[in-house]
N, C-alpha and C positions, 0 to 999 in steps of 0.2 A: 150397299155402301154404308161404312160406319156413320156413326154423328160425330164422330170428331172429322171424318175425313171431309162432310159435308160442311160444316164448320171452318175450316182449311180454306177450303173452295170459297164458300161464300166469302172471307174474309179479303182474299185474293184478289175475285171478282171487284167485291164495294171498292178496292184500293186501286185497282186500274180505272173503275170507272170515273173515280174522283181525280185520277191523274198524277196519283200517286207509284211510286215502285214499291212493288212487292218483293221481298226476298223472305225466302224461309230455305231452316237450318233441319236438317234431319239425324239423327244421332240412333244407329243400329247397337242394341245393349248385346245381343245374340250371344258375341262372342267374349264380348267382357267378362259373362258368367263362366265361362271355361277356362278365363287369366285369374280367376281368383285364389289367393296363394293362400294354403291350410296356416300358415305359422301365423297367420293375423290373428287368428281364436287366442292366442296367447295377450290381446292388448285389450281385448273383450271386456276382460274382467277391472280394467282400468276403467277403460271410456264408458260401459255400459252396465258395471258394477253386477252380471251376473257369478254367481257363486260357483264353488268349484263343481257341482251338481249339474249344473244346467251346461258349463262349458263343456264338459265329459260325454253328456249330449250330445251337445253339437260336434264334437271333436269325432264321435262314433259315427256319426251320419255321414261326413265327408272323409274320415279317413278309414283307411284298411280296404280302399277300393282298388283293383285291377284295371291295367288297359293292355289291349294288344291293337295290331293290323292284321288286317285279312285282307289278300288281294287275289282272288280265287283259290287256286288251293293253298297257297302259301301264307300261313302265320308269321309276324315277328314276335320277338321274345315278351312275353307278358312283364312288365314292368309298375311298380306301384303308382298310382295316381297321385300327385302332389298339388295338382292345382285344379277348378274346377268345382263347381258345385252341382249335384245333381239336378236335372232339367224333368217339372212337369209334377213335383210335389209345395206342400204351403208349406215345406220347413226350407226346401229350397229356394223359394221366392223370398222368404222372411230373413235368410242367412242374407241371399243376395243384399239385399238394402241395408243391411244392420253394417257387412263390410265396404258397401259404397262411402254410407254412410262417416263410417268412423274411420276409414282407411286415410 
Protein backbone atom coordinates (compact mmCIF):
# COMPACT_ATOMS: atom_id res chain seq x y z
CA UNK A 1 0.00 0.00 0.00
CA UNK A 2 1.43 3.54 -1.06
CA UNK A 3 2.05 6.34 1.88
CA UNK A 4 -0.12 8.60 0.43
CA UNK A 5 -2.90 5.91 0.37
CA UNK A 6 -2.04 5.19 4.08
CA UNK A 7 -1.93 8.89 4.74
CA UNK A 8 -5.77 8.95 3.02
CA UNK A 9 -6.72 6.31 5.48
CA UNK A 10 -5.22 7.61 8.52
CA UNK A 11 -6.59 10.96 8.03
CA UNK A 12 -10.09 9.39 7.39
CA UNK A 13 -9.86 7.16 10.38
CA UNK A 14 -8.49 10.54 13.05
CA UNK A 15 -11.82 12.46 11.31
CA UNK A 16 -14.49 9.65 12.23
CA UNK A 17 -12.99 8.99 15.34
CA UNK A 18 -13.23 12.79 16.43
CA UNK A 19 -16.82 12.70 15.05
CA UNK A 20 -16.17 14.57 12.28
CA UNK A 21 -17.33 13.77 8.34
CA UNK A 22 -14.89 12.79 6.14
CA UNK A 23 -15.36 13.37 2.31
CA UNK A 24 -12.71 13.01 -0.24
CA UNK A 25 -12.58 13.93 -3.89
CA UNK A 26 -10.83 11.82 -6.38
CA UNK A 27 -9.81 13.28 -9.92
CA UNK A 28 -8.61 10.33 -12.61
CA UNK A 29 -5.99 12.56 -14.98
CA UNK A 30 -5.70 8.98 -17.35
CA UNK A 31 -7.79 10.38 -19.82
CA UNK A 32 -7.20 14.10 -19.86
CA UNK A 33 -3.77 13.21 -21.38
CA UNK A 34 -5.26 11.84 -24.45
CA UNK A 35 -7.84 15.30 -24.69
CA UNK A 36 -4.82 17.28 -25.00
CA UNK A 37 -5.29 19.48 -28.25
CA UNK A 38 -1.74 19.87 -30.34
CA UNK A 39 -2.73 23.63 -31.43
CA UNK A 40 -2.08 24.70 -27.60
CA UNK A 41 1.87 24.52 -28.60
CA UNK A 42 1.09 27.64 -30.69
CA UNK A 43 0.20 29.89 -26.95
CA UNK A 44 3.52 28.13 -25.50
CA UNK A 45 5.57 30.77 -26.80
CA UNK A 46 3.32 33.43 -25.13
CA UNK A 47 2.73 31.98 -21.66
CA UNK A 48 5.89 30.18 -21.31
CA UNK A 49 8.33 32.31 -23.58
CA UNK A 50 10.01 29.14 -25.16
CA UNK A 51 11.73 29.99 -28.51
CA UNK A 52 10.88 28.86 -31.91
CA UNK A 53 13.63 26.01 -31.24
CA UNK A 54 12.36 24.34 -28.36
CA UNK A 55 8.45 24.57 -29.60
CA UNK A 56 9.46 22.64 -33.08
CA UNK A 57 10.42 20.17 -30.42
CA UNK A 58 7.72 19.82 -28.92
CA UNK A 59 5.55 20.30 -32.01
CA UNK A 60 7.78 17.00 -33.46
CA UNK A 61 7.07 14.77 -30.52
CA UNK A 62 3.28 15.05 -30.50
CA UNK A 63 2.62 15.65 -33.95
CA UNK A 64 3.15 13.51 -37.27
CA UNK A 65 1.67 10.55 -35.16
CA UNK A 66 -0.93 7.85 -36.52
CA UNK A 67 -3.91 5.99 -34.95
CA UNK A 68 -6.14 3.26 -36.24
CA UNK A 69 -8.56 0.37 -34.71
CA UNK A 70 -8.19 -2.97 -34.75
CA UNK A 71 -11.01 -5.25 -33.76
CA UNK A 72 -9.57 -8.80 -34.77
CA UNK A 73 -9.01 -8.99 -38.16
CA UNK A 74 -10.53 -5.64 -39.15
CA UNK A 75 -8.67 -2.33 -39.31
CA UNK A 76 -10.16 1.16 -39.64
CA UNK A 77 -8.68 3.81 -41.77
CA UNK A 78 -5.43 5.08 -40.20
CA UNK A 79 -6.23 8.69 -39.46
CA UNK A 80 -3.57 11.55 -38.09
CA UNK A 81 -3.42 12.03 -34.31
CA UNK A 82 -4.66 15.57 -33.20
CA UNK A 83 -4.93 15.20 -29.72
CA UNK A 84 -3.14 13.36 -26.94
CA UNK A 85 0.20 13.16 -25.67
CA UNK A 86 2.19 10.32 -25.64
CA UNK A 87 2.06 8.06 -22.36
CA UNK A 88 5.17 6.49 -20.32
CA UNK A 89 8.11 9.25 -21.39
CA UNK A 90 9.59 12.57 -19.11
CA UNK A 91 8.81 14.74 -22.29
CA UNK A 92 5.28 13.50 -22.07
CA UNK A 93 4.73 14.09 -18.45
CA UNK A 94 6.58 17.43 -18.71
CA UNK A 95 4.20 18.53 -21.95
CA UNK A 96 1.31 17.25 -19.80
CA UNK A 97 1.65 20.00 -16.88
CA UNK A 98 3.18 22.63 -19.02
CA UNK A 99 -0.58 22.53 -21.13
CA UNK A 100 -2.54 21.82 -17.78
CA UNK A 101 -0.86 24.44 -16.73
CA UNK A 102 -1.22 27.30 -19.12
CA UNK A 103 -4.33 25.90 -20.99
Amino acid sequence: MSIALLKILSDIYTAIDEGQVAIIALLDVAAAIDSVDHSVLQHLEVSCGFCDKVLAWFRSFVTGRLQSIRVGSSQSVTAPDRFGIPRGSVLGALLYLIFIIHS
